[in-house]
C-alpha positions as CSV (number, residue, x, y, z in Angstrom):
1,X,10.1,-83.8,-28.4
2,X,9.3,-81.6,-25.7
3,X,6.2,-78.8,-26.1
4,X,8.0,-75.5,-26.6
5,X,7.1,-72.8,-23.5
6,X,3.9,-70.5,-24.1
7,X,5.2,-67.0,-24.8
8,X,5.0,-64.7,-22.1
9,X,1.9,-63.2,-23.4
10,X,0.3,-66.3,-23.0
11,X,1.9,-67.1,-19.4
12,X,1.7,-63.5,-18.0
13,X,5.5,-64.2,-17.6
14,X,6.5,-60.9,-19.0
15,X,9.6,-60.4,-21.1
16,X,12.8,-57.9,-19.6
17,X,14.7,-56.3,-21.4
18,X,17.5,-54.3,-18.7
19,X,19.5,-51.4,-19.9
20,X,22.0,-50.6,-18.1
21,X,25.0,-48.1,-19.0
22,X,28.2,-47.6,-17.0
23,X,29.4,-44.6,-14.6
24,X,26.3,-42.8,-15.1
25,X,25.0,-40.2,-12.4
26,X,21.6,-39.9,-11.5
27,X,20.7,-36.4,-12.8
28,X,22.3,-37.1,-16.1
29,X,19.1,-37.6,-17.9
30,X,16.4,-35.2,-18.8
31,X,13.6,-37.0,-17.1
32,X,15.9,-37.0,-13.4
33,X,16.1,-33.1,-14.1
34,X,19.3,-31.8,-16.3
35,X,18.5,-28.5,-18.1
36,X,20.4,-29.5,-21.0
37,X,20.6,-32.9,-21.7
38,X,18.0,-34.6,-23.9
39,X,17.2,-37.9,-23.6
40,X,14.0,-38.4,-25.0
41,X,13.7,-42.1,-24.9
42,X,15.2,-43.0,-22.0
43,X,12.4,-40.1,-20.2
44,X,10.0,-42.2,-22.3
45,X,10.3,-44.7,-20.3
46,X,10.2,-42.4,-16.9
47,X,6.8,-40.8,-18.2
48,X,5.2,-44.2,-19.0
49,X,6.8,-45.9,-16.1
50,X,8.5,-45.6,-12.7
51,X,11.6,-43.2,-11.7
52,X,13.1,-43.7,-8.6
53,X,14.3,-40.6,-7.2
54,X,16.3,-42.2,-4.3
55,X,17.6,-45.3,-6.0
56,X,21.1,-46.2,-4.3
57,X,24.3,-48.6,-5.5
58,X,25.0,-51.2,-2.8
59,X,28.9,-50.4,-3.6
60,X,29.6,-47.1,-5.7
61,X,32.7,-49.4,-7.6
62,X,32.2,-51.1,-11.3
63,X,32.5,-54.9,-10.3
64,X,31.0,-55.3,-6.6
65,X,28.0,-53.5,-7.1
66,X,27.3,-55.1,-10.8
67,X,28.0,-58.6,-9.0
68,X,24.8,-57.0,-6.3
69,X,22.5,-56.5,-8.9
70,X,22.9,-59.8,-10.6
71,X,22.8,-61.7,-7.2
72,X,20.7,-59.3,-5.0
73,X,22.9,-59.8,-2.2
74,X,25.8,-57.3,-0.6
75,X,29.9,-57.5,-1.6
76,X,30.3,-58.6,1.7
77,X,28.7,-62.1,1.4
78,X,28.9,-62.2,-2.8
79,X,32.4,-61.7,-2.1
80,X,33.2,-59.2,-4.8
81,X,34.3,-56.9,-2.5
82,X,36.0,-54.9,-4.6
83,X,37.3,-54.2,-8.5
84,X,39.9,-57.6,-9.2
85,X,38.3,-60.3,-7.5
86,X,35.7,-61.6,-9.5
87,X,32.1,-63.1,-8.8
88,X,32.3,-66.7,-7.4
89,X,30.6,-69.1,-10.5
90,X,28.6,-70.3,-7.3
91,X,26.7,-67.5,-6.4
92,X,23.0,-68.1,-7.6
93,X,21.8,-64.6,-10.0
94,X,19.0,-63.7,-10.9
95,X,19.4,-64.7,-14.7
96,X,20.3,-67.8,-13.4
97,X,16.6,-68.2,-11.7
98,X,15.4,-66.9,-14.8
99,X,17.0,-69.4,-17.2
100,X,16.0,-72.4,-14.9
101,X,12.5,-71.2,-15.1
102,X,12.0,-71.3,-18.8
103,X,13.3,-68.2,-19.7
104,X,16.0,-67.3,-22.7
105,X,18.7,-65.1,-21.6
106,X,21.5,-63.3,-23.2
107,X,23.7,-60.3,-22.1
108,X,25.0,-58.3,-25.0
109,X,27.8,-55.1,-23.4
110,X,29.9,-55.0,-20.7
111,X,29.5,-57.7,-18.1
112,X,32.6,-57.1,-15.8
113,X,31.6,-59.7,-13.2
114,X,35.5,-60.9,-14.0
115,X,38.6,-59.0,-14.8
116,X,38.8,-57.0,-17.8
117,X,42.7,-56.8,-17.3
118,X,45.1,-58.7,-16.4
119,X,47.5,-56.0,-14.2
120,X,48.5,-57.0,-10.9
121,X,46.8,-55.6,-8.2
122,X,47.3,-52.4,-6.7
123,X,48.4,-53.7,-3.2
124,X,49.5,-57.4,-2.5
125,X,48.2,-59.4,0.8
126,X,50.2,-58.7,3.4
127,X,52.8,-61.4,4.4
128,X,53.0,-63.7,7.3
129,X,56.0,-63.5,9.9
130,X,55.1,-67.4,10.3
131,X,58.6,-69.3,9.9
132,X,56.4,-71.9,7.4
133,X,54.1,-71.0,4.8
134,X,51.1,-72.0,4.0
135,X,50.3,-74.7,2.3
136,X,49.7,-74.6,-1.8
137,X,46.6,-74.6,-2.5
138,X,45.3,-73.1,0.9
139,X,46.4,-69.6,0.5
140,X,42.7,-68.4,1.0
141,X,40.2,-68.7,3.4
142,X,37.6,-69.4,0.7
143,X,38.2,-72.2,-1.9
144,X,37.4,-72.1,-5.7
145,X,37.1,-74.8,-7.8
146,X,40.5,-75.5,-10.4
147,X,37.4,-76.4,-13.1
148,X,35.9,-72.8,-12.5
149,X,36.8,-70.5,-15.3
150,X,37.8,-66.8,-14.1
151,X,39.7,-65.5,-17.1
152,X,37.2,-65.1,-19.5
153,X,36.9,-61.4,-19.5
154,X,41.1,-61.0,-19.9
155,X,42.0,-59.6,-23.0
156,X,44.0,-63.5,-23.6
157,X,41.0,-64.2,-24.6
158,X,39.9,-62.0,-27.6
159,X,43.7,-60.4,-28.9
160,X,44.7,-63.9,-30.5
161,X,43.8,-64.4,-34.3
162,X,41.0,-67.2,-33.0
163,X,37.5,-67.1,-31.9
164,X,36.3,-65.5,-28.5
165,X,34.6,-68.0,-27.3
166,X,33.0,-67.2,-23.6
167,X,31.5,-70.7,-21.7
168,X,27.9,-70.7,-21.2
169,X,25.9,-70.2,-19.2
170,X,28.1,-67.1,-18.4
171,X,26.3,-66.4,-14.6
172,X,23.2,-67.5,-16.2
173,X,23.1,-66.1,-19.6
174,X,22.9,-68.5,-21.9
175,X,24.7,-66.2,-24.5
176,X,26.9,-63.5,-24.1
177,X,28.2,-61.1,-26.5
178,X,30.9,-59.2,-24.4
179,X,32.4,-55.6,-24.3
180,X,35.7,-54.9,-22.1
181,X,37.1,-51.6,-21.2
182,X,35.7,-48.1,-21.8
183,X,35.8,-45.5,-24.3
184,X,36.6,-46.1,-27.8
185,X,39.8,-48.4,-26.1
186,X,36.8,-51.4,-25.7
187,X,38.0,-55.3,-25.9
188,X,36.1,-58.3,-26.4
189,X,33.9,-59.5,-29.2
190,X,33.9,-55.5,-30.4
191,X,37.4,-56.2,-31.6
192,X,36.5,-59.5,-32.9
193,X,33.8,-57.6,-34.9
194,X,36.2,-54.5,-35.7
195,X,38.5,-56.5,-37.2
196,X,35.6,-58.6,-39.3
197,X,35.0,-55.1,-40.8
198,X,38.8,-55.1,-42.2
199,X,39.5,-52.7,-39.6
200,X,42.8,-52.6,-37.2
201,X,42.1,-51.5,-33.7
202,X,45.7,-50.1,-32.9
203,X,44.9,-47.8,-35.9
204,X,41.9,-46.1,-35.2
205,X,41.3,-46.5,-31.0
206,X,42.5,-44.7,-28.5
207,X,43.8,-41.0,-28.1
208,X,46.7,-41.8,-30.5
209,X,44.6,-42.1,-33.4
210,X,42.7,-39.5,-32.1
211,X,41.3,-36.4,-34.5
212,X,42.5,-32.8,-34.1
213,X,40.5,-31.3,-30.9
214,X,41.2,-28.1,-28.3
215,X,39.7,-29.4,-25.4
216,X,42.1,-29.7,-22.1
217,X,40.0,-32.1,-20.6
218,X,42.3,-34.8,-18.7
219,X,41.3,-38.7,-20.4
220,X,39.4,-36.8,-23.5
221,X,40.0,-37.2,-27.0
222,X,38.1,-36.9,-30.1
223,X,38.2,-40.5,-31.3
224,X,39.0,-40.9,-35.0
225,X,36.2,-44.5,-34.5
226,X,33.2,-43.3,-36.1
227,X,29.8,-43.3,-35.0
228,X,28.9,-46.5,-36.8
229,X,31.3,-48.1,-35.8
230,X,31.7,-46.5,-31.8
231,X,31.2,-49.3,-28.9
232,X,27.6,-48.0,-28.4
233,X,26.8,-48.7,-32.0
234,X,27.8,-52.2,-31.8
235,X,26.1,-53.0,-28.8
236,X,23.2,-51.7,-30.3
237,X,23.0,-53.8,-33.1
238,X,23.9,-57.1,-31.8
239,X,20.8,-56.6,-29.1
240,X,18.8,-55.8,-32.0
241,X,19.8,-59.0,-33.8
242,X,19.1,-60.8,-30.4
243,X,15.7,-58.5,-30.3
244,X,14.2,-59.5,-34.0
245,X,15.4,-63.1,-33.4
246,X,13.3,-63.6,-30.6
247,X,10.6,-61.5,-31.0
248,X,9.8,-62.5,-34.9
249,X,9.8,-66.3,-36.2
250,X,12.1,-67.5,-32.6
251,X,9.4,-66.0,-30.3
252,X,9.3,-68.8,-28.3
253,X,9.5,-68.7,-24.2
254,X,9.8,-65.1,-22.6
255,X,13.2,-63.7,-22.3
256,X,15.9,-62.1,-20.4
257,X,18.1,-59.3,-22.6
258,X,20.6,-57.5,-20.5
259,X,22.0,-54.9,-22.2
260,X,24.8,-52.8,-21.3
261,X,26.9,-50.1,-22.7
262,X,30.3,-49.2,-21.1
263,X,30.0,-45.2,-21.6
264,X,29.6,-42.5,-20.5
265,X,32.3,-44.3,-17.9
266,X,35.3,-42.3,-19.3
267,X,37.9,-41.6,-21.2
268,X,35.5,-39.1,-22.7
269,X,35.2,-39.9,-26.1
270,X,31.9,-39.5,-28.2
271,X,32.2,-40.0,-31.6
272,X,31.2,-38.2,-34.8
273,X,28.1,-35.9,-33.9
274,X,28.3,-36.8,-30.4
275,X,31.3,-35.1,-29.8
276,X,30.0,-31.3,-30.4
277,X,26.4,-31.8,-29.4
278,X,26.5,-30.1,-26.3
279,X,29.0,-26.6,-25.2
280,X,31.2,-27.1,-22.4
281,X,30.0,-23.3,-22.2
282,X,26.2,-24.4,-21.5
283,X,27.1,-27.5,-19.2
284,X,26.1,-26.7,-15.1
285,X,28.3,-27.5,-12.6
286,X,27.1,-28.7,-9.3
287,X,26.7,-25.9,-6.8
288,X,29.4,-27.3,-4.5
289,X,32.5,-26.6,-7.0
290,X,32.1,-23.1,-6.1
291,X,31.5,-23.7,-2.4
292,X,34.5,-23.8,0.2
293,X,35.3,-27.1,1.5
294,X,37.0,-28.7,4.4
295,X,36.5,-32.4,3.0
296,X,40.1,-33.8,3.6
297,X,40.0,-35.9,0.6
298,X,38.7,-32.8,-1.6
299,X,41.7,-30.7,-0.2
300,X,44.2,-34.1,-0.7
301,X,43.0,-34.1,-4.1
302,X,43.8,-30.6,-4.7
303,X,47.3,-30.5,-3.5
304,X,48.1,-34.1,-5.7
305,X,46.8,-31.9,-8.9
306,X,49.3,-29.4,-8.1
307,X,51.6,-31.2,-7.2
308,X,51.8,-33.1,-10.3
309,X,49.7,-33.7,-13.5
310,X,49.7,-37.5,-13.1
311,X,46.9,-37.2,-10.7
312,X,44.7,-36.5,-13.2
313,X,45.5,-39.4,-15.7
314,X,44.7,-42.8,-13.4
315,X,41.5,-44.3,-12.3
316,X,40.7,-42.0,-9.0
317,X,39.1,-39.4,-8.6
318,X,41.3,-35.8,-9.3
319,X,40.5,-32.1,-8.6
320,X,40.0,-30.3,-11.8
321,X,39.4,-26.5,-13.6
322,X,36.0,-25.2,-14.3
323,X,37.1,-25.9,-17.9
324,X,37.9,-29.3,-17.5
325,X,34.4,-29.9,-15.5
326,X,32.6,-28.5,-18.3
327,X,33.8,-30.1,-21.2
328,X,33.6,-33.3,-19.5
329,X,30.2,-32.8,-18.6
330,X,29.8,-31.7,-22.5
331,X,31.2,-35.0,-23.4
332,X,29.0,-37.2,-20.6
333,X,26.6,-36.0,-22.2
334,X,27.3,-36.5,-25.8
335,X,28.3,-40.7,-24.4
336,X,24.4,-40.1,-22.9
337,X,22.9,-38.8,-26.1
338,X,24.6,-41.8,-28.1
339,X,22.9,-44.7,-25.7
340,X,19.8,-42.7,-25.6
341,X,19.7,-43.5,-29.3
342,X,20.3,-46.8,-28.7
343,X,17.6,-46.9,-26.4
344,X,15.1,-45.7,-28.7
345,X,16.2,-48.1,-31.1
346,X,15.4,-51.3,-29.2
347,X,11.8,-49.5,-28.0
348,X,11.0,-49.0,-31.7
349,X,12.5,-52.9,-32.4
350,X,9.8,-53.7,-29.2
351,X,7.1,-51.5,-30.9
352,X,7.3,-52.9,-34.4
353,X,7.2,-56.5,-33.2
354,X,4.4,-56.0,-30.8
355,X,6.2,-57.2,-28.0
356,X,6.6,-54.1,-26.6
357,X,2.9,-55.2,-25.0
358,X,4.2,-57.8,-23.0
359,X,8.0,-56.4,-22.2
360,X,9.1,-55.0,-18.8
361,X,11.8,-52.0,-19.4
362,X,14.3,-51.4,-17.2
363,X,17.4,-48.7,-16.7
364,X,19.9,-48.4,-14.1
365,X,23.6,-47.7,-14.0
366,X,26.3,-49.1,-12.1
367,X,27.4,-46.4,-9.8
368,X,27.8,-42.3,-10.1
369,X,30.5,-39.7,-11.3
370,X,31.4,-36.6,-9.2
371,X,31.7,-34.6,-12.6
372,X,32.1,-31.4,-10.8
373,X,31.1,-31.7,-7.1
374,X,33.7,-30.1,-5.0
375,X,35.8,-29.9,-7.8
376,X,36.9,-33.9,-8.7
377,X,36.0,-36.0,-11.1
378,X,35.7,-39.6,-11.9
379,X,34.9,-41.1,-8.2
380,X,36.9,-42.7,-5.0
381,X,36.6,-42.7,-1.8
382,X,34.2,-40.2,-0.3
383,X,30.5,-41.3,-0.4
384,X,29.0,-37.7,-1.9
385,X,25.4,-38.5,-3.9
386,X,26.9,-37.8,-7.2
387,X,28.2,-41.0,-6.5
388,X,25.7,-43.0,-5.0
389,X,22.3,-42.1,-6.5
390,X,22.0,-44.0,-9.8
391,X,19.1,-43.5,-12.2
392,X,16.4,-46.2,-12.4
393,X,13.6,-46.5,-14.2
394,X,10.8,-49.3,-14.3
395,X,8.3,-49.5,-17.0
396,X,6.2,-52.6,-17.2
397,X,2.7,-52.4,-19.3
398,X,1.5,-54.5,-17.2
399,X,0.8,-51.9,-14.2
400,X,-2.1,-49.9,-14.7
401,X,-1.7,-48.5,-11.3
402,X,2.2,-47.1,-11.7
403,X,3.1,-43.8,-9.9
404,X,5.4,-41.5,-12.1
405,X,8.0,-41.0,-9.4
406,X,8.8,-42.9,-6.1
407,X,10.7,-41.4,-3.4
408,X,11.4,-44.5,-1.3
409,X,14.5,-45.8,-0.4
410,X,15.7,-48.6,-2.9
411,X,19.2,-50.1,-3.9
412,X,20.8,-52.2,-6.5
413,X,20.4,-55.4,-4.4
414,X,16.6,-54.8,-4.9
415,X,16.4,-55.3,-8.6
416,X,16.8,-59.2,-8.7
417,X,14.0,-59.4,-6.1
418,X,11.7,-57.3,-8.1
419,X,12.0,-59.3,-11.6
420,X,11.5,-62.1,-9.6
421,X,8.7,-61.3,-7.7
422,X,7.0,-59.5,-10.9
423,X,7.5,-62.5,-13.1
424,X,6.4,-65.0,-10.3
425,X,9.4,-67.3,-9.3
426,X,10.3,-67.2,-5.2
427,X,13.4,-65.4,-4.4
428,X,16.9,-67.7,-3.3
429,X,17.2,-67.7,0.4
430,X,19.6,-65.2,1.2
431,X,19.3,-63.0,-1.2
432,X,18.6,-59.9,0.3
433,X,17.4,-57.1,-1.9
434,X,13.7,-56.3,-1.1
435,X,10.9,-56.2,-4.4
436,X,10.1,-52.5,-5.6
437,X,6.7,-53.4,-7.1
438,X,4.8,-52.2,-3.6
439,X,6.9,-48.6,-3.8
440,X,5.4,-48.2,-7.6
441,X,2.1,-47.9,-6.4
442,X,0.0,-45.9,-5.4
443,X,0.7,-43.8,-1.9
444,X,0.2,-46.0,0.8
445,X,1.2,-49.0,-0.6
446,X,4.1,-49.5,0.9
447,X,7.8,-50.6,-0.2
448,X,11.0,-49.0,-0.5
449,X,13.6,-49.0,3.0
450,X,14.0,-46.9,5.9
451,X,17.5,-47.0,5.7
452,X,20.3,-48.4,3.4
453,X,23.3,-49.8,3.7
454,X,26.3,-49.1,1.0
455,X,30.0,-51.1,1.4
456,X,33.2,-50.3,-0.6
457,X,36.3,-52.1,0.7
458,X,39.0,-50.1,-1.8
459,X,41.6,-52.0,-3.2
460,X,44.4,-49.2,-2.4
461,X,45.1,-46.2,-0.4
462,X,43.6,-43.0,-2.3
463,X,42.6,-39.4,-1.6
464,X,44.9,-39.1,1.3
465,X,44.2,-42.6,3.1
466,X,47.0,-43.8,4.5
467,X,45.8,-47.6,3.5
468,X,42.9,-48.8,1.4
469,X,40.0,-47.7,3.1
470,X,37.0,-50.0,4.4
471,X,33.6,-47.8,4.0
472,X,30.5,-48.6,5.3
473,X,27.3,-45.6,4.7
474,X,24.2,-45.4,6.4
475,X,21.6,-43.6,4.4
476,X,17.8,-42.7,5.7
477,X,15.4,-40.5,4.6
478,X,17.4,-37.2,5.8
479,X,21.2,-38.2,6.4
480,X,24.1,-39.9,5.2
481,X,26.3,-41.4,7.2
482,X,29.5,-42.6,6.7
483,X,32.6,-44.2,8.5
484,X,35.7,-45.0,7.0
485,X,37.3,-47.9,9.2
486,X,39.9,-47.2,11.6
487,X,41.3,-44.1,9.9
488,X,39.1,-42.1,12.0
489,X,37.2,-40.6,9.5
490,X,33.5,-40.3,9.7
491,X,30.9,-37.6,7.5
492,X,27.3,-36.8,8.7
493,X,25.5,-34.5,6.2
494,X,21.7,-33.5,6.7
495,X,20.8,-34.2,3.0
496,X,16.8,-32.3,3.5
497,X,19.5,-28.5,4.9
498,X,22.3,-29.3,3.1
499,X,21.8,-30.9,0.2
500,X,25.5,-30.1,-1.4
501,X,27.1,-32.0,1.5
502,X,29.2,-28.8,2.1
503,X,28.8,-29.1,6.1
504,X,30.2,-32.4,7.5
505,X,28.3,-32.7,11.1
506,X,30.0,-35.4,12.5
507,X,31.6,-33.6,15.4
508,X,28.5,-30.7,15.7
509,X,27.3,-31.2,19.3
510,X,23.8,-30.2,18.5
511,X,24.1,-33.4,16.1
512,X,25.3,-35.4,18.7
513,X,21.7,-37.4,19.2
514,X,21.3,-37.8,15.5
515,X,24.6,-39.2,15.3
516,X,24.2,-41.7,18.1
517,X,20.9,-43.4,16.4
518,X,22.5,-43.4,12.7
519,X,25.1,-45.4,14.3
520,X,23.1,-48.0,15.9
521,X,20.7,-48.1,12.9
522,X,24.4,-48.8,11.0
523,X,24.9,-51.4,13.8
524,X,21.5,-52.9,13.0
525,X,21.4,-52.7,9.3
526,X,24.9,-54.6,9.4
527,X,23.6,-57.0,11.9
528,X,20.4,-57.1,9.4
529,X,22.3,-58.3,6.4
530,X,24.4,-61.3,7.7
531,X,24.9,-64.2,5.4
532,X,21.2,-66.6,6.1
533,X,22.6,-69.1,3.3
534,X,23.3,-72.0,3.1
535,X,20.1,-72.5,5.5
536,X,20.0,-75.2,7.9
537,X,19.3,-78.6,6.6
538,X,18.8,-80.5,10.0
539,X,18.3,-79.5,13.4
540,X,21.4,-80.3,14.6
């Protein structure tokens, strides 16, 4: 019988727990500087840890960049380069490492590292003139093995009367309680669970069921799911049960518990309390709805709304009324206030077991909402901060030395490095994120980037592309840079004067020097994060 692993009390391999919530800006939180909203366990962990003020998404889309943070690596070599194609089963994450090296690992929320739905895709591959096709089995570039299962996210798998089973390890979790979709219109083992309770889905979910309400909020309703039984809720208490089970009598080898909550990603639809604890009235709006703009994809989006109403019901981003701003921001907030909850409920689980000694804390999102800049909400493609500053907080008791806030560069690709690094196990080759634990310490220490690079290769033509547009964004210290493939279109905003990227100085001649180096650095930071894996196994 094999000796059981020490705890990681008794290894110094600390425990993680990683929170992570979906479509959440960075200044949605108390501790990150909102005047309304209260979070006051999530700034727990900001006043006893690390904040990162200028924490980045590698891609500001749902599946590429949470396929970055498990893998530490960039869409362009995880090959999840966008929402629809889903993370190869032989990329190496982090949980993976983790789960090789003795620890327990289970991922309780929204994974979407595979396809929630099964739509086709927006746009088709374009077709070959060739008088022969090509052969079956050959139609990509990249293979994929027929034994690799890619479908277990689809909603085939949890709206038949059986189990939803889910084959493990699922990308190195070795169990995973999953939550598909948004909203209260969430698939996956919460409907399994929903229906446990004697409760039917199609008559309770989504904005048909929906309770009376007078908002005009495009994608809101007040969702007739109650609090106890809301996505959030679930979430909450299965990580618990995960929580007590391995931090009471099964407290055997450290662990690994990712969880992750699909709000406030919209529709916006708190439940119960949540619904009504903040006043559109009260909610601020980002200076730049009330500033003129000559953003093209701003004034595209504009025109669409007039134009027709359907522009405001897909996916993409859409120009909406002060109204509609506010009480979606109302409603963020409410989906905030409701995992904030959540999050004090798994500290308290931490504190009452004693673990919370020997437990690093972590919370991130996904990527941003515009939620009022220049108007839109929701997100596409334009590469405003709204978008692409996430919060994320690290708070490990095992740092005496911790600075409250860090203002270096970091990204999403970074967090595998740094759980790696602080728990002791080498990094894969090729992954390329960079560890954070040098940027939480005290000035001088070093860490964080001089410059980042963010990809989004969009799956269609939005906002006033004329074909799905290929983004690559330089950010430093001072500007944002960003080109968008060959339609011509490029942004350069001085973030330190113009902080509302209202001014786009791309084609300012007194910015013509700045814009020459941001495009080399680009050059060099693209050049910088080639593929270095598979590494050479002989010399020739």
């Amino acid at each position: 019988m094999a000796t059981p692993l020490a705890t990681g009390a008794e290894t110094g391999r600390p425990n993680i727990l990683l929170i992570m919530t979906d479509q959440q800006r960075a200044d949605y939180l108390g501790c990150y500087g909102h005047p309304v909203i209260r979070t006051p366990h999530i700034d727990s962990l900001a006043e006893a840890g690390t904040a990162f003020d200028r924490f980045y998404v590698a891609s500001p889309v749902c599946m590429p960049n949470r396929a970055s943070i498990m893998t530490g690596r960039l869409p362009s070599l995880h090959g999840t380069r966008m929402n629809g194609i889903p993370l190869s089963l032989r990329e190496v994450t982090f949980p993976e490492v983790l789960r090789r090296s003795g620890y327990r690992t289970a991922l309780i929320g929204k994974s979407h590292l595979q396809n929630m739905f099964d739509l086709p895709p927006f746009e088709a591959p374009r077709r070959s003139a060739a008088p022969w096709a090509v052969p079956a089995g050959l139609e990509e570039a990249r293979l994929r093995s027929e034994e690799e299962d890619y479908r277990q996210e689809l909603p085939e798998r949890w709206r038949g009367s059986g189990p939803y089973v889910v084959r493990t390890p699922f990308y190195g979790f070795q169990q995973a309680v999953l939550c598909t979709g948004h909203g209260d219109k969430v698939g996956g083992h919460y409907v399994k669970w929903l229906r446990g309770q004697g409760i039917d889905p199609d008559r309770i979910c989504g904005p048909a069921n929906s309770l009376p309400h007078d908002y005009a909020c495009p994608q809101a309703w007040r969702t007739a799911v109650p609090a106890e039984l809301y996505p959030t809720r679930f979430i909450q208490q299965e990580a618990l049960r995960v929580l007590q089970r391995w931090t009471g009598e099964d407290s055997g080898s450290p662990f690994l518990l990712a969880v992750s909550f699909p709000d406030p990603h919209h529709p916006f639809t708190p439940p119960g309390r949540y619904w009504d604890l903040y006043r559109p009235a009260d909610m601020p709006l980002p200076r730049s709805f009330d500033l003129p703009t000559t953003l093209p994809q701003v004034l595209h989006a504009r025109a669409e709304r007039a134009r027709s109403e359907e522009a405001a019901h897909g996916y993409g981003a859409f120009a909406a009324t002060r109204r509609e701003a506010q009480e979606a921001a109302a409603l963020t907030a409410g989906m905030v206030a409701m995992i904030d909850d959540a999050v004090g409920a798994l500290l308290q689980s931490l504190r009452d077991s004693g673990r919370d000694r020997d437990t690093i804390v972590i919370f991130t999102s996904d990527h941003g909402d515009f939620l009022g800049d220049h108007g839109l909400l929701l997100k596409g493609p334009l590469h405003l901060q709204s978008l692409l500053r996430v919060p994320f907080i690290w708070r490990d008791p095992g740092r005496q030395d911790a600075i409250r806030r860090s203002a270096a560069l970091a990204s999403s690709i970074d967090i595998a490095a740094t759980i790696l690094d602080r728990v002791g196990i080498a990094a894969p080759n090729g992954m390329q994120g960079q560890s954070l634990l040098a940027a939480m310490g005290p000035p001088g220490a070093g860490g964080g980037a001089g410059s980042l690079l963010i990809e989004e290769d969009a799956q269609q033509a939005a906002l006033g592309f004329a074909t799905a547009p290929r983004i690559r964004t330089l950010v430093t210290d001072r500007y944002r840079l960003s080109l968008y493939g060959r339609s011509g279109s490029a942004e350069l905003f001085d973030l330190r004067e113009d902080p509302d990227e209202i001014v786009n100085r791309w084609s300012d001649p007194g910015f013509a020097s700045v814009r020459r180096q941001l495009v080399e650095e680009l050059a060099l930071r693209q050049m910088e994060s080639a593929d270095t894996s598979p590494a050479p196994r002989y010399m020739a």
